[in-house]
Structures are given as structure tokens and as C-alpha cells.
ZARO-92872 format. One record per residue: residue number from 1; chain; residue in one letter; x, y, z of N, C-alpha, C, O in turn. Coordinates in pm, whole numbers, padded with zeros to 5 digits. Example, Ala and Ser with C-alpha at 12.3 -4.5 7.8 and 13.67 -1.06 7.14 Angstrom:
BEGIN
{nr->1, kette->A, rest->a, n_x->01319, n_y->-00569, n_z->00780, ca_x->01230, ca_y->-00450, ca_z->00780, c_x->01320, c_y->-00330, c_z->00780, o_x->01424, o_y->-00332, o_z->00846};
{nr->2, kette->A, rest->s, n_x->01285, n_y->-00225, n_z->00708, ca_x->01367, ca_y->-00106, ca_z->00714, c_x->01290, c_y->00003, c_z->00787, o_x->01341, o_y->00114, o_z->00804};
***
This chain:
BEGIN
{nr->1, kette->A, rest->x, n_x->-00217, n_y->-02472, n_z->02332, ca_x->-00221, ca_y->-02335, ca_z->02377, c_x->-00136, c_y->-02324, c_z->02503, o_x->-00140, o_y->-02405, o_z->02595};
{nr->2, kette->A, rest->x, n_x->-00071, n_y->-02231, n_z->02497, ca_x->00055, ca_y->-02162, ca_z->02643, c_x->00026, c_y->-02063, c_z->02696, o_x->-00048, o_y->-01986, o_z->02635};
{nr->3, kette->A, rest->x, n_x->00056, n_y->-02041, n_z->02782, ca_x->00067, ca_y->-01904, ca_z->02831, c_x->00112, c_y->-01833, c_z->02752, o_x->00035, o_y->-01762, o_z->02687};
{nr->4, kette->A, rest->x, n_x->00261, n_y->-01827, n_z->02729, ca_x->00306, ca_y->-01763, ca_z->02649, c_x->00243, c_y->-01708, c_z->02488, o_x->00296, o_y->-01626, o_z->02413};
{nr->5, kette->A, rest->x, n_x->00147, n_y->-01764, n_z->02473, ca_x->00099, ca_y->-01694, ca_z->02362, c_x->00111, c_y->-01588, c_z->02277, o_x->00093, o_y->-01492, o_z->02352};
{nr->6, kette->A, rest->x, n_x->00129, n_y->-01551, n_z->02180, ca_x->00073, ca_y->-01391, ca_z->02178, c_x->-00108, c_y->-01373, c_z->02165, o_x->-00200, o_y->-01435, o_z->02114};
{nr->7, kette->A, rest->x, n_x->-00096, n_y->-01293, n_z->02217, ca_x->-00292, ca_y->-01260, ca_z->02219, c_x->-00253, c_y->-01141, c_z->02038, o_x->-00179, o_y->-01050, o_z->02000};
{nr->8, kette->A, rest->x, n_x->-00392, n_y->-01255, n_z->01973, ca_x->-00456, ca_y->-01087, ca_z->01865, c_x->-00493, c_y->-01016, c_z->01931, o_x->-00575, o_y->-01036, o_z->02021};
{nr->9, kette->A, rest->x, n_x->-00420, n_y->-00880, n_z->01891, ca_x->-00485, ca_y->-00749, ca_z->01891, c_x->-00666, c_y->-00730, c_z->01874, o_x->-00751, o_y->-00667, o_z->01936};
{nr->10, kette->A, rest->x, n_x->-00666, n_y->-00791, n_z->01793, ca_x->-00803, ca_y->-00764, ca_z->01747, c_x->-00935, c_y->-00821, c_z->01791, o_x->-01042, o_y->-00763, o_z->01807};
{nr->11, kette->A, rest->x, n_x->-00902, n_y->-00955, n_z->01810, ca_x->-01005, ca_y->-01026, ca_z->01868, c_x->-00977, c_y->-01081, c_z->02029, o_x->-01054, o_y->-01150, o_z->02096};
{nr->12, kette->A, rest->x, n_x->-00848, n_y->-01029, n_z->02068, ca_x->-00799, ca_y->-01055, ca_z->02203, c_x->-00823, c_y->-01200, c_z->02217, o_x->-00875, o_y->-01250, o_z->02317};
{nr->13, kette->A, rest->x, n_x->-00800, n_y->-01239, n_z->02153, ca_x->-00791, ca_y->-01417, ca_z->02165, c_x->-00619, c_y->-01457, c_z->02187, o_x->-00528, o_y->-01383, o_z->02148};
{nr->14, kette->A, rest->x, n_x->-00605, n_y->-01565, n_z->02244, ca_x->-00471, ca_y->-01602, ca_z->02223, c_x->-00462, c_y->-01670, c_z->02058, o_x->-00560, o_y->-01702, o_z->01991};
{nr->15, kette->A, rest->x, n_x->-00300, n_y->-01684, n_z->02009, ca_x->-00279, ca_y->-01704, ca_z->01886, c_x->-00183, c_y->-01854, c_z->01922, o_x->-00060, o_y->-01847, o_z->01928};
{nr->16, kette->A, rest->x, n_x->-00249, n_y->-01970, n_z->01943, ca_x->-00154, ca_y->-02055, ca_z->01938, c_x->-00020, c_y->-02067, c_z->01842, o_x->-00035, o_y->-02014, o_z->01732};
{nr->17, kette->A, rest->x, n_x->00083, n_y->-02117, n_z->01861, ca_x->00137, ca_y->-02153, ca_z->01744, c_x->00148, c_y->-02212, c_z->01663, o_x->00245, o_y->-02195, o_z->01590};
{nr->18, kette->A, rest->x, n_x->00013, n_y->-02354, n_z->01622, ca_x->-00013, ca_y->-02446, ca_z->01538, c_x->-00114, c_y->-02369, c_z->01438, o_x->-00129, o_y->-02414, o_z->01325};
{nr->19, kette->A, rest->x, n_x->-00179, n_y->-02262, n_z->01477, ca_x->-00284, ca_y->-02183, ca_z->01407, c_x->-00211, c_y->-02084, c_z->01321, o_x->-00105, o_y->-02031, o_z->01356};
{nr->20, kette->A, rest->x, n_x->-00283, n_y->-02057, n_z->01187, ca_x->-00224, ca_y->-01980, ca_z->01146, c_x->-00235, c_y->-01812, c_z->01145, o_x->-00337, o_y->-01748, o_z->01172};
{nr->21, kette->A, rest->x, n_x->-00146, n_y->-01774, n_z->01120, ca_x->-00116, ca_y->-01673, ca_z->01137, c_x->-00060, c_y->-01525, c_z->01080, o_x->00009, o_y->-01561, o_z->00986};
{nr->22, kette->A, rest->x, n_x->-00054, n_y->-01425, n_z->01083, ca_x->00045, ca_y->-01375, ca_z->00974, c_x->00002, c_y->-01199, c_z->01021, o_x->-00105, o_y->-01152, o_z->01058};
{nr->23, kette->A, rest->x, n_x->00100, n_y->-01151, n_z->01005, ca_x->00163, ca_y->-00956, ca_z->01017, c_x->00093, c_y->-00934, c_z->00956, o_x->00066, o_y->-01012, o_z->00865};
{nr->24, kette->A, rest->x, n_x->-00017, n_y->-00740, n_z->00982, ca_x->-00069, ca_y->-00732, ca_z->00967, c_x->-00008, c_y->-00555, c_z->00919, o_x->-00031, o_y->-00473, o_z->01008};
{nr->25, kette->A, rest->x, n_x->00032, n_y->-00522, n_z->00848, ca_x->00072, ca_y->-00320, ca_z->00837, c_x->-00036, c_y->-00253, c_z->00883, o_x->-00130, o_y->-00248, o_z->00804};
{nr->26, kette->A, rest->x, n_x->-00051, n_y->-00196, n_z->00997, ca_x->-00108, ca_y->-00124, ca_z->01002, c_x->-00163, c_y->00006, c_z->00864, o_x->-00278, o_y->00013, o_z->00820};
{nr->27, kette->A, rest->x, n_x->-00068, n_y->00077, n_z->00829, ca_x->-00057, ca_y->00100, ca_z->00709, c_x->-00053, c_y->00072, c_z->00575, o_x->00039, o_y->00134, o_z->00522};
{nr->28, kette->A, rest->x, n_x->-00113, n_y->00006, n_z->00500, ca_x->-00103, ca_y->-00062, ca_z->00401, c_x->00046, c_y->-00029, c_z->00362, o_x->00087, o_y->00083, o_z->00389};
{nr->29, kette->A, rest->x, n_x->00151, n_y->-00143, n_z->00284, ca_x->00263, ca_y->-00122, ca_z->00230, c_x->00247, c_y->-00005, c_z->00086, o_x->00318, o_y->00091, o_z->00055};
{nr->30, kette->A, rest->x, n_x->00146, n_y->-00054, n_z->00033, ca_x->00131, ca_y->-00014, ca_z->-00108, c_x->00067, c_y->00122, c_z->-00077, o_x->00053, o_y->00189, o_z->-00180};
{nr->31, kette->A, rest->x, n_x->00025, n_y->00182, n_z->00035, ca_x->-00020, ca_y->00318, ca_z->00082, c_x->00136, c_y->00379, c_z->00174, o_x->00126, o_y->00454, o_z->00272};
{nr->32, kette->A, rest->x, n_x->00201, n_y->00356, n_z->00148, ca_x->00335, ca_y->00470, ca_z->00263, c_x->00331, c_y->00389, c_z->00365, o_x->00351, o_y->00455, o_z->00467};
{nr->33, kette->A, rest->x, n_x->00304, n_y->00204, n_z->00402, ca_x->00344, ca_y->00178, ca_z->00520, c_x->00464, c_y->00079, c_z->00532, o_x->00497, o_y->00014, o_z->00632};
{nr->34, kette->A, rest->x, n_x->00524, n_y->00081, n_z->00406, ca_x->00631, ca_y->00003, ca_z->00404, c_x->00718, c_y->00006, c_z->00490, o_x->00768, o_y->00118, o_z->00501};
{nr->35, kette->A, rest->x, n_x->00781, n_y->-00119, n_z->00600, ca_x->00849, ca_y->-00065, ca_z->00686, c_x->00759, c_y->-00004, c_z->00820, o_x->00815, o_y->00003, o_z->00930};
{nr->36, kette->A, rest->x, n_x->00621, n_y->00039, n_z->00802, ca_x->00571, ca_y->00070, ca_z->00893, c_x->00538, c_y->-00052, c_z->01007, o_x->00562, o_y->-00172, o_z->00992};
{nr->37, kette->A, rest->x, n_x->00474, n_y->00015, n_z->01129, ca_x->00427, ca_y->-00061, ca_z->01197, c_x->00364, c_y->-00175, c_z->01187, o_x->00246, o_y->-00142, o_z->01179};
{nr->38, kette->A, rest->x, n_x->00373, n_y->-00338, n_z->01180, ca_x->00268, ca_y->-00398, ca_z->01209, c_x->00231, c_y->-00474, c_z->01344, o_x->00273, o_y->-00430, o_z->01451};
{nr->39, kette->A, rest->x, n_x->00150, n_y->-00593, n_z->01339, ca_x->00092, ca_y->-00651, ca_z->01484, c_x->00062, c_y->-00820, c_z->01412, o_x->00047, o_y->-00851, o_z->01294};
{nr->40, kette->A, rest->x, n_x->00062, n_y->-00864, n_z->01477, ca_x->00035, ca_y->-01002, ca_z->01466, c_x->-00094, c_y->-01065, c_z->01514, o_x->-00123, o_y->-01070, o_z->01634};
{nr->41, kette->A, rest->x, n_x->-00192, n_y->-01125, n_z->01392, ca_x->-00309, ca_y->-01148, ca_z->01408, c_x->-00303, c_y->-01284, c_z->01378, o_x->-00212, o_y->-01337, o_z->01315};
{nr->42, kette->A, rest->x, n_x->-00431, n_y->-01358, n_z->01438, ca_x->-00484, ca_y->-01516, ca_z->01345, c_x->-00488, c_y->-01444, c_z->01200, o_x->-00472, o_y->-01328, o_z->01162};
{nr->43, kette->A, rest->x, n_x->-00516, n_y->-01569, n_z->01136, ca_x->-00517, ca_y->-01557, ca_z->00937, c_x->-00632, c_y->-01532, c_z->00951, o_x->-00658, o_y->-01437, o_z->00878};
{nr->44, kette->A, rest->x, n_x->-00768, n_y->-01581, n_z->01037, ca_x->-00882, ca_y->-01531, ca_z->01020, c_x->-00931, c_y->-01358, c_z->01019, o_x->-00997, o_y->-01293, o_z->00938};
{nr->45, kette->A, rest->x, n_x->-00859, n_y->-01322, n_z->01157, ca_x->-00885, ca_y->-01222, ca_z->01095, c_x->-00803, c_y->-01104, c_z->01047, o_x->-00849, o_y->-00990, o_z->01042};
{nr->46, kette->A, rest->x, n_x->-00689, n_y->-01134, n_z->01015, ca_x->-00645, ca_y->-01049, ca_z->00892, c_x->-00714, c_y->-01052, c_z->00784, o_x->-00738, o_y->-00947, o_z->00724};
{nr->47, kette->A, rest->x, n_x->-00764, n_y->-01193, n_z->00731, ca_x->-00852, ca_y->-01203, ca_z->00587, c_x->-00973, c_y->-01099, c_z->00643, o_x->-01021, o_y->-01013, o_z->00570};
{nr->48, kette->A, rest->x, n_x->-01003, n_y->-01113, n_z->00744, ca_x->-01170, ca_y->-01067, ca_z->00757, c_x->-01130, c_y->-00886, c_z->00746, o_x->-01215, o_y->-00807, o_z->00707};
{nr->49, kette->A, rest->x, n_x->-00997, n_y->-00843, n_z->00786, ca_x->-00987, ca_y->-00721, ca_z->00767, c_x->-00980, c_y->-00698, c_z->00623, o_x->-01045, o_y->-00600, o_z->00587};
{nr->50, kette->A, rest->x, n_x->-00908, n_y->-00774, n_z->00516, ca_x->-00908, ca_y->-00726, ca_z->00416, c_x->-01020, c_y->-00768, c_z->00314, o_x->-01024, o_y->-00739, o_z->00194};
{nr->51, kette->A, rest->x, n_x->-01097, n_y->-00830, n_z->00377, ca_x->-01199, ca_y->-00877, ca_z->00291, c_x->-01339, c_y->-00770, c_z->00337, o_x->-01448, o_y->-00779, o_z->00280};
{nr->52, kette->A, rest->x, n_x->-01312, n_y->-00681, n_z->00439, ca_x->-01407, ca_y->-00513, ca_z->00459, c_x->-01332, c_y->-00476, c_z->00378, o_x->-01357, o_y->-00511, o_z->00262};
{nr->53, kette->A, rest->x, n_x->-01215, n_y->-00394, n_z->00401, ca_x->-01185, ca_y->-00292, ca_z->00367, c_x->-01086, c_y->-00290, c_z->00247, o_x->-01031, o_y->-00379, o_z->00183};
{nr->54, kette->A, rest->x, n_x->-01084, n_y->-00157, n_z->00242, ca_x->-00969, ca_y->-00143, ca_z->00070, c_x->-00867, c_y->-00069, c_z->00145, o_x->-00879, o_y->00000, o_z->00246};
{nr->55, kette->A, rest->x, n_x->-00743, n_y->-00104, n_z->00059, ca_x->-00601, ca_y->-00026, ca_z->00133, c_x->-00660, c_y->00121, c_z->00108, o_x->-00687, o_y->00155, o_z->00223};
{nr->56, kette->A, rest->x, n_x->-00689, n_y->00204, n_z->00041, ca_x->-00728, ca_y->00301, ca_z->00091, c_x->-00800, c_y->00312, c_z->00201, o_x->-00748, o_y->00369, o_z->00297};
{nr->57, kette->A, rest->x, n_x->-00902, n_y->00272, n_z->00209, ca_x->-00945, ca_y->00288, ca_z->00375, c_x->-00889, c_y->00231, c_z->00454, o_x->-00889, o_y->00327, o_z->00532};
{nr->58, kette->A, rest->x, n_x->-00831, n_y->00145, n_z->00515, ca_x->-00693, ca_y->00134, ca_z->00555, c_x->-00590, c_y->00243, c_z->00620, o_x->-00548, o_y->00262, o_z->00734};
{nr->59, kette->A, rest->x, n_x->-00568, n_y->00310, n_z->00487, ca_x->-00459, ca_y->00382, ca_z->00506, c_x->-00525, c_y->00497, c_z->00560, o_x->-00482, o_y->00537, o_z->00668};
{nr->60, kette->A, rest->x, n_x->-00615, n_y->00555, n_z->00512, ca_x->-00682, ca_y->00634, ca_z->00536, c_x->-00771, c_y->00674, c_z->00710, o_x->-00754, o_y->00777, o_z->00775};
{nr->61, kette->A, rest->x, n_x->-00862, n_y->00560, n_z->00747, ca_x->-00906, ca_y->00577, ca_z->00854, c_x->-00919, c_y->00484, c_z->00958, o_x->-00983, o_y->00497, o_z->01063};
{nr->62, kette->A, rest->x, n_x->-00834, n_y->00365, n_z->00908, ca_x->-00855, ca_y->00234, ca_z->00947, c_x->-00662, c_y->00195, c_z->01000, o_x->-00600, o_y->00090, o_z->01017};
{nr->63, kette->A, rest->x, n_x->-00637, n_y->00292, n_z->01007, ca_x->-00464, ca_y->00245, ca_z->01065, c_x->-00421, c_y->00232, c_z->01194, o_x->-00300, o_y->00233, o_z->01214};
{nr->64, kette->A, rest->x, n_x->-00531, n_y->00216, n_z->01326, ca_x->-00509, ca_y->00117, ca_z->01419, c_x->-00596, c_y->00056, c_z->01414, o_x->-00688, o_y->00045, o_z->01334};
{nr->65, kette->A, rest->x, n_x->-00556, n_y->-00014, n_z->01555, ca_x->-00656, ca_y->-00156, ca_z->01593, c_x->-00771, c_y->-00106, c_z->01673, o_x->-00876, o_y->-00171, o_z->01670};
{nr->66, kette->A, rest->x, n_x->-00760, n_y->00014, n_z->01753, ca_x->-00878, ca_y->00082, ca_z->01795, c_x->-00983, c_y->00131, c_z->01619, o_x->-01100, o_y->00094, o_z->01628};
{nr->67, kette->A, rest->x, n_x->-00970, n_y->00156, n_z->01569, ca_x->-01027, ca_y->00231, ca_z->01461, c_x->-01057, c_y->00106, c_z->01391, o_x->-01145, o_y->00127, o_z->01308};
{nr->68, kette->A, rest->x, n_x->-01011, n_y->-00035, n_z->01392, ca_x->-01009, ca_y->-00096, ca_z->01313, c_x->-01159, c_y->-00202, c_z->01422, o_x->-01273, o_y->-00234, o_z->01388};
{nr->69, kette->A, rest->x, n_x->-01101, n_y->-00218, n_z->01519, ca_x->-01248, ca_y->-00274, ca_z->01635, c_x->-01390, c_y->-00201, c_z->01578, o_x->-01496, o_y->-00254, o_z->01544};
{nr->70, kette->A, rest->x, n_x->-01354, n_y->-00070, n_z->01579, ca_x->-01490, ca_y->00014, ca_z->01565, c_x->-01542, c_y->-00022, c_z->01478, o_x->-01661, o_y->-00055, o_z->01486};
{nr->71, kette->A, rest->x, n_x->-01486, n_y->-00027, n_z->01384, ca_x->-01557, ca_y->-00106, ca_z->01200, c_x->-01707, c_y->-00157, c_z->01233, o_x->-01719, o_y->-00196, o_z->01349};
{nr->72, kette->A, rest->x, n_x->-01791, n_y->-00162, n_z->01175, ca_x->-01936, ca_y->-00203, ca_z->01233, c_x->-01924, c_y->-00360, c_z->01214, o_x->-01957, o_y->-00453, o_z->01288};
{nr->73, kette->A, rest->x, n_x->-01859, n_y->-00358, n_z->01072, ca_x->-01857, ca_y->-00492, ca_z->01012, c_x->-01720, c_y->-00569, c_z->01096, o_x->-01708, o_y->-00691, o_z->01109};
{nr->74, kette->A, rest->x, n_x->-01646, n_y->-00488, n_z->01134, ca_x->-01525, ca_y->-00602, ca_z->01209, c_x->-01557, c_y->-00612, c_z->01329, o_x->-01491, o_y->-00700, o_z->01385};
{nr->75, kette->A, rest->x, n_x->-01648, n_y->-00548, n_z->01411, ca_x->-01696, ca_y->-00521, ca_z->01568, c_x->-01823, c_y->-00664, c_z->01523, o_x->-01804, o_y->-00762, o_z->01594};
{nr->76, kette->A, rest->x, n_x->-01888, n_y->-00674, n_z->01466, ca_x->-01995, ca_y->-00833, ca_z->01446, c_x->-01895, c_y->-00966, c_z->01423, o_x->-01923, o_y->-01072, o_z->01479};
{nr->77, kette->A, rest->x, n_x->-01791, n_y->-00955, n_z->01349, ca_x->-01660, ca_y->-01045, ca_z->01337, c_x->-01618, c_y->-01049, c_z->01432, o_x->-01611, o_y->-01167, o_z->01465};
{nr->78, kette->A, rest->x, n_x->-01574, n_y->-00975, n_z->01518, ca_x->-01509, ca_y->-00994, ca_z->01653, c_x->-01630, c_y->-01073, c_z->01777, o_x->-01602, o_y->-01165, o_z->01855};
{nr->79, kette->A, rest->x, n_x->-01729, n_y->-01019, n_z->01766, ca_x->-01823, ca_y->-01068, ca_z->01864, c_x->-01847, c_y->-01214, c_z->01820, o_x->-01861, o_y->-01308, o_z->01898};
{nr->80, kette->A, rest->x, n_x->-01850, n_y->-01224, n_z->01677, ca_x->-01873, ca_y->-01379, ca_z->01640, c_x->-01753, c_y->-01473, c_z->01672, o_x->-01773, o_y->-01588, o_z->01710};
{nr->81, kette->A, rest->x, n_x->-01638, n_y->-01428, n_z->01656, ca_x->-01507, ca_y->-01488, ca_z->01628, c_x->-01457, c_y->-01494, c_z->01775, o_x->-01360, o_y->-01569, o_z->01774};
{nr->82, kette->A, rest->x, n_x->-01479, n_y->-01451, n_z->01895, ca_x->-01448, ca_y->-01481, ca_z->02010, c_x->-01520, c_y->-01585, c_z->02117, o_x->-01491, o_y->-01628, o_z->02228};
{nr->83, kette->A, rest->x, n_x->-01630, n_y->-01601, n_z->02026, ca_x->-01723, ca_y->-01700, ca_z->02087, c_x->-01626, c_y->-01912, c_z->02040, o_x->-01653, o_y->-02031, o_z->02061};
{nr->84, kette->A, rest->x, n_x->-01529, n_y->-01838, n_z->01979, ca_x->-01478, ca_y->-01966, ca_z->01947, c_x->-01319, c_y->-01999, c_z->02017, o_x->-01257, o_y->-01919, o_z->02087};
{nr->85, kette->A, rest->x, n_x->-01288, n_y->-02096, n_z->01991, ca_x->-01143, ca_y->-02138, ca_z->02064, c_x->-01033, c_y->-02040, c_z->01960, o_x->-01049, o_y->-01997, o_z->01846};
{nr->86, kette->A, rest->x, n_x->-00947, n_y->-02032, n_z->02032, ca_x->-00849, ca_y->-01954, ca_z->01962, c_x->-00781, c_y->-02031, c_z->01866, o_x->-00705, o_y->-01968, o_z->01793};
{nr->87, kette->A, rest->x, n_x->-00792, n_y->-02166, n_z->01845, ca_x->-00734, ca_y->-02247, ca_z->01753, c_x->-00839, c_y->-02268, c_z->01657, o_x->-00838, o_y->-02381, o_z->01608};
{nr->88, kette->A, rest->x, n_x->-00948, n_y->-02172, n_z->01607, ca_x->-01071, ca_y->-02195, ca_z->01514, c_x->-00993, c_y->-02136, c_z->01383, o_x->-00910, o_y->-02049, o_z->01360};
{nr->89, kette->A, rest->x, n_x->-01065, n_y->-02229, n_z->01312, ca_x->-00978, ca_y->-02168, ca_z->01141, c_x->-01134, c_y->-02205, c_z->01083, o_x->-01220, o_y->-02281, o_z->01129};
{nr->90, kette->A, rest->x, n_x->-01130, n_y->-02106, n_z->00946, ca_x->-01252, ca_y->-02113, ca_z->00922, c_x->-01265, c_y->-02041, c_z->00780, o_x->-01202, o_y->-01940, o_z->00813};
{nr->91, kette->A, rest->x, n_x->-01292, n_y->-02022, n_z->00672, ca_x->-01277, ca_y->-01957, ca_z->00586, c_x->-01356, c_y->-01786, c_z->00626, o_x->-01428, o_y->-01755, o_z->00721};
{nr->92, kette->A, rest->x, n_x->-01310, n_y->-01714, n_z->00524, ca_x->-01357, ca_y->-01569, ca_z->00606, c_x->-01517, c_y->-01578, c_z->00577, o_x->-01569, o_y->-01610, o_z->00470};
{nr->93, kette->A, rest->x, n_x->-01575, n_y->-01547, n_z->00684, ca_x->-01787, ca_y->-01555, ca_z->00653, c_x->-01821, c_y->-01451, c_z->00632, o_x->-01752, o_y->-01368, o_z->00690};
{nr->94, kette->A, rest->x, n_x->-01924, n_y->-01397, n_z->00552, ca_x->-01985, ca_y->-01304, ca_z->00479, c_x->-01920, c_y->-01303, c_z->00349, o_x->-01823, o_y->-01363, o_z->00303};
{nr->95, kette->A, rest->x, n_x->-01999, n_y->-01221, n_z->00305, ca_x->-01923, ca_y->-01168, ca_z->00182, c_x->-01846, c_y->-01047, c_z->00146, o_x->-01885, o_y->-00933, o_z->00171};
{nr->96, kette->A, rest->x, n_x->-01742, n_y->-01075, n_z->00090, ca_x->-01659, ca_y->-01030, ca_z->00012, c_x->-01659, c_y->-00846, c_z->-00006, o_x->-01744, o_y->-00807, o_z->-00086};
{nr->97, kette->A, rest->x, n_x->-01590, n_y->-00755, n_z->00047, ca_x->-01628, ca_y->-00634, ca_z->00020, c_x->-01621, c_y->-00570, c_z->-00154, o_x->-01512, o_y->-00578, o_z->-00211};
{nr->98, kette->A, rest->x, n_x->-01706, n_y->-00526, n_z->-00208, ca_x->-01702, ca_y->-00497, ca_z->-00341, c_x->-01572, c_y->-00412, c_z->-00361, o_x->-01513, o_y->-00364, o_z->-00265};
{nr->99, kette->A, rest->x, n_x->-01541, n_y->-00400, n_z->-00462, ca_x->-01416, ca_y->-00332, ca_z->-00513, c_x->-01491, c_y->-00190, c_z->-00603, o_x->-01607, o_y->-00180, o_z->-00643};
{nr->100, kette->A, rest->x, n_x->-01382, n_y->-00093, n_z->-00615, ca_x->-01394, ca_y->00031, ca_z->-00645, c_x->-01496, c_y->00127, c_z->-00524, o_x->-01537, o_y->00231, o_z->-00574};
{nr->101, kette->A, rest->x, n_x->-01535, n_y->00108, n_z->-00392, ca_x->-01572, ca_y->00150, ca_z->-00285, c_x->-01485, c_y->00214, c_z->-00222, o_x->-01510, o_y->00262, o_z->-00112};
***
């Protein structure tokens, strides 16, 4: 870990560069965000975003990182997920958001 880091947006953790990682569209691509804005998160929790929500909600009410904190279910992820080192990898915990919701 460096200074230089980038910090997630989301969990305000730093993002080493041995951890993984990966762009996040604010906008879903497959909803009009192609080309749109994204931000750079750990892999944890990008999975944990897409494993709440559906690109419709997403696109819909979930297209920042303020709106995206508020989530009830990503605001307990965040409180859990900061209690750890920023180099924590972990498969995504809970379960799985149902589909057609």
C-alpha cells in the first residue's frame, strides 16, 4: 500500500495495486451509459454492487456513489467491508439479489 493509492469511492478504502480491481459505469452500459462516466472500485465491491442491484435500478436510481452508499444493503457492506485492510479479497457475502426485481 502507497500513498499514492487511489481510494474507492465507495468504501473509502485505499485500492492497492496488487488487489483487484476494476471500472465501475456509473450508468449501466447496456442502460445509455456507454461511454458514460465511471470510477474505480476494489472487485469486492463492484461484485457487491451488482450482486444488490439490477442495471435497471442502476440506471434508474442508483447512478452515483452518494445514492449508491445509501443502499440499505450496500451501507451494511460498507460498514462490514471497512472494518478490513484494503488488500481484503473475499468472495461477495450474502446472497445473491433475485432476478426479475
Amino acid at each position: 500500500m502507497s500513498e499514492t493509492d487511489p481510494i474507492c469511492p465507495l468504501c473509502q478504502r485505499p485500492i492497492p495495486a496488487d488487489v483487484p480491481q476494476s471500472r465501475h459505469h456509473l450508468v449501466p452500459r447496456l442502460r445509455g451509459g456507454k461511454g458514460g462516466e465511471t470510477v474505480l472500485l476494489h472487485q469486492i465491491c463492484h461484485n457487491e454492487i451488482h450482486a444488490t442491484l439490477s442495471e435497471t435500478d442502476l440506471a434508474r436510481d442508483y447512478c452515483s456513489i452518494a445514492a449508491l452508499r445509501a443502499h440499505p444493503r450496500l451501507a451494511a457492506f460498507i460498514t462490514w467491508v471497512q472494518k478490513r485492510p484494503p488488500g481484503f479479497r473475499s468472495k461477495t457475502p450474502g446472497k445473491r439479489r433475485v432476478r426479475g426485481r
